[in-house]
C-alpha positions as a Python dict, from the first residue, in 0.01 Angstrom:
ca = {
    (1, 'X'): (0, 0, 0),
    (2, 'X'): (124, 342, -59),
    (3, 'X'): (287, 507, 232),
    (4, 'X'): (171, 857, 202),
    (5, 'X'): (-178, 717, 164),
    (6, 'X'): (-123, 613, 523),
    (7, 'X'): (19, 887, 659),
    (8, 'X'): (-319, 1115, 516),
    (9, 'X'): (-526, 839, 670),
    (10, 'X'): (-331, 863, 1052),
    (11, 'X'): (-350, 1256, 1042),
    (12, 'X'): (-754, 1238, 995),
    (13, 'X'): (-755, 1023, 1197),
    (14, 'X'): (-591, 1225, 1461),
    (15, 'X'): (-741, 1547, 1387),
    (16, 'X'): (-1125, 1320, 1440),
    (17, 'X'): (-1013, 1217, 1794),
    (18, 'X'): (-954, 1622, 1863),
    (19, 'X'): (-1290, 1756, 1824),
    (20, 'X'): (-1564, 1718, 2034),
    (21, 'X'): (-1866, 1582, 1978),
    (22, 'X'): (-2201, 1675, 2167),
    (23, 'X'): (-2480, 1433, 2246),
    (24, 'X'): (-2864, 1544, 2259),
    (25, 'X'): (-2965, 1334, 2592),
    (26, 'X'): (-3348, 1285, 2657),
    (27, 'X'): (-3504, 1460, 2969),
    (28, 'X'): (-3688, 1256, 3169),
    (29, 'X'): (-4040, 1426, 3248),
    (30, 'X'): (-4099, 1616, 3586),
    (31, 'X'): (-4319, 1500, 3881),
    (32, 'X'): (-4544, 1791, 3759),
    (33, 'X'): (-4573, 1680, 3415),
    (34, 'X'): (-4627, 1342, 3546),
    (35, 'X'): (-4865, 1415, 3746),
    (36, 'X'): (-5108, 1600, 3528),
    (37, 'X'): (-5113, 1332, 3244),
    (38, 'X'): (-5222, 1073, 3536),
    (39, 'X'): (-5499, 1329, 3672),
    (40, 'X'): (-5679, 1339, 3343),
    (41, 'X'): (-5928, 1069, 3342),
    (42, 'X'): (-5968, 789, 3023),
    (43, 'X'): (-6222, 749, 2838),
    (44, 'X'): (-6405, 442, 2885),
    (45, 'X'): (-6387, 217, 2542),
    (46, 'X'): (-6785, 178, 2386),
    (47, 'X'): (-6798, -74, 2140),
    (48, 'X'): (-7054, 49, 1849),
    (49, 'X'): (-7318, -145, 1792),
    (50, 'X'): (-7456, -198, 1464),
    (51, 'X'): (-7834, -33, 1364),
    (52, 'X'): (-8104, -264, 1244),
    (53, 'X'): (-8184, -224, 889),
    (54, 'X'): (-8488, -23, 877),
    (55, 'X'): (-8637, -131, 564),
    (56, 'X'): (-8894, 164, 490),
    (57, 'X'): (-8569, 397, 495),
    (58, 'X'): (-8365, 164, 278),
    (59, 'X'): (-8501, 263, -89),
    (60, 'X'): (-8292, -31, -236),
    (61, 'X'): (-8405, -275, -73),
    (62, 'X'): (-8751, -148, -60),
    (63, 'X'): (-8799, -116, -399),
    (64, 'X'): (-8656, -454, -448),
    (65, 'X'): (-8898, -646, -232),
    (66, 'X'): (-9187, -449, -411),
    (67, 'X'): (-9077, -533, -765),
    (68, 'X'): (-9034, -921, -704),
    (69, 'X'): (-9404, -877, -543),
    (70, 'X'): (-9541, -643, -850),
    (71, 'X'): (-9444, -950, -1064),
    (72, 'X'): (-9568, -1216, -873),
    (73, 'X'): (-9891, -1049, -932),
    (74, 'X'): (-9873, -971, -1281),
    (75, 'X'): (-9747, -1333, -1346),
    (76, 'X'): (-10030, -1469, -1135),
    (77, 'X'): (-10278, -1267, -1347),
    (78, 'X'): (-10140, -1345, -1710),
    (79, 'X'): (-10171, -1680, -1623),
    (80, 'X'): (-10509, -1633, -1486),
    (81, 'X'): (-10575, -1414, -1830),
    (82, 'X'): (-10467, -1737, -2025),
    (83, 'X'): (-10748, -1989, -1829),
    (84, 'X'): (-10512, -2169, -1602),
    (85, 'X'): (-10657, -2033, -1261),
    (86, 'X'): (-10441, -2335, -1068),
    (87, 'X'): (-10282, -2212, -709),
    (88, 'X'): (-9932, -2246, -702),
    (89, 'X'): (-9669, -2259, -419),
    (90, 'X'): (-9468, -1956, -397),
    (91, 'X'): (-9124, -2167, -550),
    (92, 'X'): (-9312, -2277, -831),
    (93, 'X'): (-9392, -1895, -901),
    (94, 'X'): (-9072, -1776, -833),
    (95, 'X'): (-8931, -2071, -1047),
    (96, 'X'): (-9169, -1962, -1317),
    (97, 'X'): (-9110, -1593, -1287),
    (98, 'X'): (-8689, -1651, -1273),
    (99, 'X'): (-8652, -1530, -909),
    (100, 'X'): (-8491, -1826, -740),
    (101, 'X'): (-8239, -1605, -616),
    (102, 'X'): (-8425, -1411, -378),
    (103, 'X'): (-8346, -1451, -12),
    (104, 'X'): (-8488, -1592, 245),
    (105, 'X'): (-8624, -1297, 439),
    (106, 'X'): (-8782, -1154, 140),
    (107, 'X'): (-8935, -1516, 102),
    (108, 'X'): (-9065, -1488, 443),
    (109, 'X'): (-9196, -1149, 349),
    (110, 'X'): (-9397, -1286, 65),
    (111, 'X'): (-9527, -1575, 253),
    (112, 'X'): (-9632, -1376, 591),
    (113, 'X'): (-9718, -1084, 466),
    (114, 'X'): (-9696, -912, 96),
    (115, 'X'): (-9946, -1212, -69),
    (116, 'X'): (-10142, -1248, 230),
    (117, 'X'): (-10250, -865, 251),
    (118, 'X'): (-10254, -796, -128),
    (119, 'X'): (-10574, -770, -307),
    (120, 'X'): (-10516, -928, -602),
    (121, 'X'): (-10422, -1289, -486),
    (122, 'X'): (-10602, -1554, -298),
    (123, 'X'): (-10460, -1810, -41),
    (124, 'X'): (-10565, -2175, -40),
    (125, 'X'): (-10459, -2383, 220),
    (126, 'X'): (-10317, -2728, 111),
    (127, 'X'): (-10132, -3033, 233),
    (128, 'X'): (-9865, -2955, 54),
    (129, 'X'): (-9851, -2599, 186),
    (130, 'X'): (-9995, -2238, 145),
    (131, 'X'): (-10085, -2182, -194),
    (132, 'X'): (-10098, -1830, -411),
    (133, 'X'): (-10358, -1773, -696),
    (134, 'X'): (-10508, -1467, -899),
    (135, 'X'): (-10794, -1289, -728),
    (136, 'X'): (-11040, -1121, -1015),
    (137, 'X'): (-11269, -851, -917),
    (138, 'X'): (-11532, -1042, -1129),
    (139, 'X'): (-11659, -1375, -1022),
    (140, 'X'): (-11666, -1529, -1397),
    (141, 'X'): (-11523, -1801, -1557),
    (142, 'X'): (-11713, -1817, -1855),
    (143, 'X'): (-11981, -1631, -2100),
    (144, 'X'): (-12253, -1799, -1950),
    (145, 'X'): (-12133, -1663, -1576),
    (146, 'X'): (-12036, -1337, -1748),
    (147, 'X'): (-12420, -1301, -1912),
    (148, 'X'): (-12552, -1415, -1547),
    (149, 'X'): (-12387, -1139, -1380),
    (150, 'X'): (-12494, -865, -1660),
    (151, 'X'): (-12864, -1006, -1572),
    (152, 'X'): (-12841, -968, -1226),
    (153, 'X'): (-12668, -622, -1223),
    (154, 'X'): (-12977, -547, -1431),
    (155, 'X'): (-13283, -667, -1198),
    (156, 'X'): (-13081, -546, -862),
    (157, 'X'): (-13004, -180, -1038),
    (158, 'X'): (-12657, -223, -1055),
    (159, 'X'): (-12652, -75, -1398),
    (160, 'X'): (-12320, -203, -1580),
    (161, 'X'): (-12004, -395, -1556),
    (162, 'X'): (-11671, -179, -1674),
    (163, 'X'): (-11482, -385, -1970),
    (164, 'X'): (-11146, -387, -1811),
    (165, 'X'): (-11262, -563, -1535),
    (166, 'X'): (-11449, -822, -1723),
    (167, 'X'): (-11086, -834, -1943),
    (168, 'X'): (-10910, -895, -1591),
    (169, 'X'): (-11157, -1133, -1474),
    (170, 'X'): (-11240, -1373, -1768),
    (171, 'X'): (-11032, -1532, -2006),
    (172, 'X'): (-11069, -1502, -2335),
    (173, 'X'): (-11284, -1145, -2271),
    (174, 'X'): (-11308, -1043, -2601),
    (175, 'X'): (-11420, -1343, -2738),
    (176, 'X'): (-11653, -1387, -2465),
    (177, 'X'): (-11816, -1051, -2523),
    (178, 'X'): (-11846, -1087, -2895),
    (179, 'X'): (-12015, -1438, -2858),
    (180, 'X'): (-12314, -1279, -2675),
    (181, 'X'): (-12437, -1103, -2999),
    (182, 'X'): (-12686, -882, -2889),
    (183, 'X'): (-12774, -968, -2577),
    (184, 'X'): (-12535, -713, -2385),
    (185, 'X'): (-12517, -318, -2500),
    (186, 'X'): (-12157, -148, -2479),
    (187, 'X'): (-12160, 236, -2384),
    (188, 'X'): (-11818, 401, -2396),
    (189, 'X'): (-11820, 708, -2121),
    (190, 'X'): (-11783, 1046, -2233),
    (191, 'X'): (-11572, 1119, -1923),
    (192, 'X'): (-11292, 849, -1895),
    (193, 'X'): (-11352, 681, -2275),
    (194, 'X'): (-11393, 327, -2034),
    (195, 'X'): (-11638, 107, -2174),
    (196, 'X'): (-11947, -61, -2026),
    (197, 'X'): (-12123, -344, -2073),
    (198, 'X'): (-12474, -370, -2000),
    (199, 'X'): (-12794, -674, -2000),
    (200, 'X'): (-13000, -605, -2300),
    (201, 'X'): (-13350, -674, -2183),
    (202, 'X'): (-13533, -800, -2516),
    (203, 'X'): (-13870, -778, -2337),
    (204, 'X'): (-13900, -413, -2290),
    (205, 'X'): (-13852, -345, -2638),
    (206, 'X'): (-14152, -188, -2797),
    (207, 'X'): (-14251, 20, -3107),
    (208, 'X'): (-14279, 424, -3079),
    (209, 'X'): (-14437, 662, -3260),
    (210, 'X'): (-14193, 898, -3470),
    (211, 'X'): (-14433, 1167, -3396),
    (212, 'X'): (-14361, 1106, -3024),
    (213, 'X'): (-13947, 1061, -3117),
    (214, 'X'): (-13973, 1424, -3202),
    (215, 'X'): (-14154, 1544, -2987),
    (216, 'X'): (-13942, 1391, -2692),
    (217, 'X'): (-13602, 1518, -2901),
    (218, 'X'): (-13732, 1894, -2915),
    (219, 'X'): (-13763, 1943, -2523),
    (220, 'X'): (-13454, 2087, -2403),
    (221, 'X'): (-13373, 1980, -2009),
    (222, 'X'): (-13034, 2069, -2034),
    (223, 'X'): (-12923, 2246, -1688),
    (224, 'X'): (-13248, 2171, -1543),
    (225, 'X'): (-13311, 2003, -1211),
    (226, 'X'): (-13610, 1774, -1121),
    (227, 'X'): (-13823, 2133, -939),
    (228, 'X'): (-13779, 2339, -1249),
    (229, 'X'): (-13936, 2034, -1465),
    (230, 'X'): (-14203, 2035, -1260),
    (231, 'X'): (-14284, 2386, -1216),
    (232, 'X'): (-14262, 2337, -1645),
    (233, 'X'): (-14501, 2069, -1692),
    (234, 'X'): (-14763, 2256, -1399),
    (235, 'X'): (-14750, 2590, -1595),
    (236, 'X'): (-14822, 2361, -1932),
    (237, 'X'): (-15113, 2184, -1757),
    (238, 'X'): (-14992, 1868, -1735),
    (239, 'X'): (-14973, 1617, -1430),
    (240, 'X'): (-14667, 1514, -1316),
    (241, 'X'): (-14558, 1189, -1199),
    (242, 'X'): (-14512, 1269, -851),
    (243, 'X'): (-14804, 1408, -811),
    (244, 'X'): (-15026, 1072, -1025),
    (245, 'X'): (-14832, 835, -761),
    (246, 'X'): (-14837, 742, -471),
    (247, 'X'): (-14732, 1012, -188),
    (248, 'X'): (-14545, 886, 93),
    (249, 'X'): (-14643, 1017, 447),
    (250, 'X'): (-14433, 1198, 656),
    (251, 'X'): (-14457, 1002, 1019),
    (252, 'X'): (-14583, 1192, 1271),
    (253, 'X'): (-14340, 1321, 1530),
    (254, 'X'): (-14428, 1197, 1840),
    (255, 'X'): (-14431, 1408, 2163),
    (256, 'X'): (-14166, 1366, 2414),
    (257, 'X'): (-14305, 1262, 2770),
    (258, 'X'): (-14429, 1602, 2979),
    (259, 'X'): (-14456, 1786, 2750),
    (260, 'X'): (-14825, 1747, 2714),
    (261, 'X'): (-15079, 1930, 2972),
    (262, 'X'): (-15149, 1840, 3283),
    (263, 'X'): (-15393, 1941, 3548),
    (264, 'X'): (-15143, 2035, 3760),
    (265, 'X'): (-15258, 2252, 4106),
    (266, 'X'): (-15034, 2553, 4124),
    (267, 'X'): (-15034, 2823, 4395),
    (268, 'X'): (-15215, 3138, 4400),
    (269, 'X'): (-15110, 3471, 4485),
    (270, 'X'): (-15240, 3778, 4595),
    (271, 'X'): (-15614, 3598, 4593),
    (272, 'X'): (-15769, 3906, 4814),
    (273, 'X'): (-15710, 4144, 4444),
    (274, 'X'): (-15920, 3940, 4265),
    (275, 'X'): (-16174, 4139, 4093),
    (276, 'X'): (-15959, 4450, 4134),
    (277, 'X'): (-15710, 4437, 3932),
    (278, 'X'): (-15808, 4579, 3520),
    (279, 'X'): (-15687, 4447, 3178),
    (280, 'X'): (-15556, 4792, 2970),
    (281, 'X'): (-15428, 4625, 2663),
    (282, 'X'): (-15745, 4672, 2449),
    (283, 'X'): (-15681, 5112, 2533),
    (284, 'X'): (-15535, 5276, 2250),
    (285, 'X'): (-15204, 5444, 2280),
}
């Protein structure tokens, strides 16, 4: 090794082991410090505990329940629609509709509650278990029940049956209604455009007059109520119909208890006037 390598290596060296160095010692904390952090008090560790799942604040989940119900229901009545008006267990409809994976608590939901409560499905009780099927708001299954209702709408006063509901009761509707012929009248309804079917009574069909046509077509009761037609036919000399029939009597109101007259005995005053005393109310002011 080079010599005067070593030499510049012993005189750093030497001239390191002549300066001082300084070393930054920690300070060990006073009594009063000490003292102060113990005198302020912990506090105590609360595990959080998780919230419930409130379901009417969770939209998701909400609006997932109701849209496996909403086709549940429209399932039930397409089927019902179609003439097969069997009740199914709710896997077989959710194996029909494609909603196998649905959990359990919505499940429960639909089994306890949602089906049970909603108006449009009927529960039948079975061996096999509780069973779901389409409820119609028409009690039909056929023409010949649909003509029997129109009839006995028509003697009760009913008036008619709306065509949606006879589409969402009975299958087949529209061939149903067109079958009948002649026997039912639709009227459309100038204020919704719904249709309505009503019994057409062939035995109260008779033959008017044209004469009498026009004459019936000429009278104008447009914005007139049932006293104004009245007071019309009067001042024309003719009889109305209230008057020709029969008039019901008003009941007579009886009289409460003492409120009739009684000889009651009261007690007289000032008996020794008597004869005295004058009546002025037949002197003129």
């Amino acid at each position: 090794m080079d010599p005067a390598l070593l030499k510049e290596r012993e005189a750093f060296l030497k001239r390191a082991k002549t300066q001082p160095t300084i070393e930054k010692r920690k300070t060990k904390p006073s009594n009063d410090e000490n003292s102060s952090k113990k005198s302020k008090p912990s506090k105590p560790f609360v595990p959080k505990t998780p919230k419930p799942l409130d379901y009417k604040t969770a939209q998701g989940s909400t609006n997932y329940r109701f849209g496996v119900l909403a086709r549940i229901v429209k399932h039930l009545k397409s089927k019902h629609q179609e003439g097969d008006t069997e009740a199914l267990l709710l896997e077989e409809i959710l194996d029909e509709t494609n909603q196998l994976d649905v959990t359990n608590s919505v499940k429960h939901w639909l089994q306890t509650e949602a089906l049970l409560s909603n108006p449009k499905v009927t529960v039948k009780e079975s061996s096999e278990g509780r069973k779901f099927a389409f409820n119609p708001k028409l009690d039909i299954r056929d023409r010949k029940g649909l003509m029997k209702l129109l009839k006995n709408y028509d003697l009760v006063g009913k008036g008619g049956v709306l065509m949606e509901d006879v589409e969402e009761s009975l299958p087949n509707a529209q061939k149903a209604v067109k079958s009948l012929g002649d026997n039912i009248i639709m009227v459309t309804r100038p204020v919704d455009k719904k249709k309505v079917l009503f019994y057409n009574d062939k035995n109260l069909k008779f033959d008017i007059d044209e004469d009498y046509r026009k004459l019936w077509r000429s009278v104008a009761v447009e914005g007139l109520d049932e006293s104004k037609i009245e007071e019309y036919l009067t001042r024309n000399g003719i009889t109305s119909m209230q008057e020709a029939g029969i008039r019901k009597v008003s009941a007579v109101p009886r009289r409460k208890k003492g409120t009739g007259k009684r000889n009651m005995k009261f007690k007289r005053h000032n008996d020794h006037l008597e004869g005295v005393l004058k009546d002025y109310s037949d002197v003129s002011k």
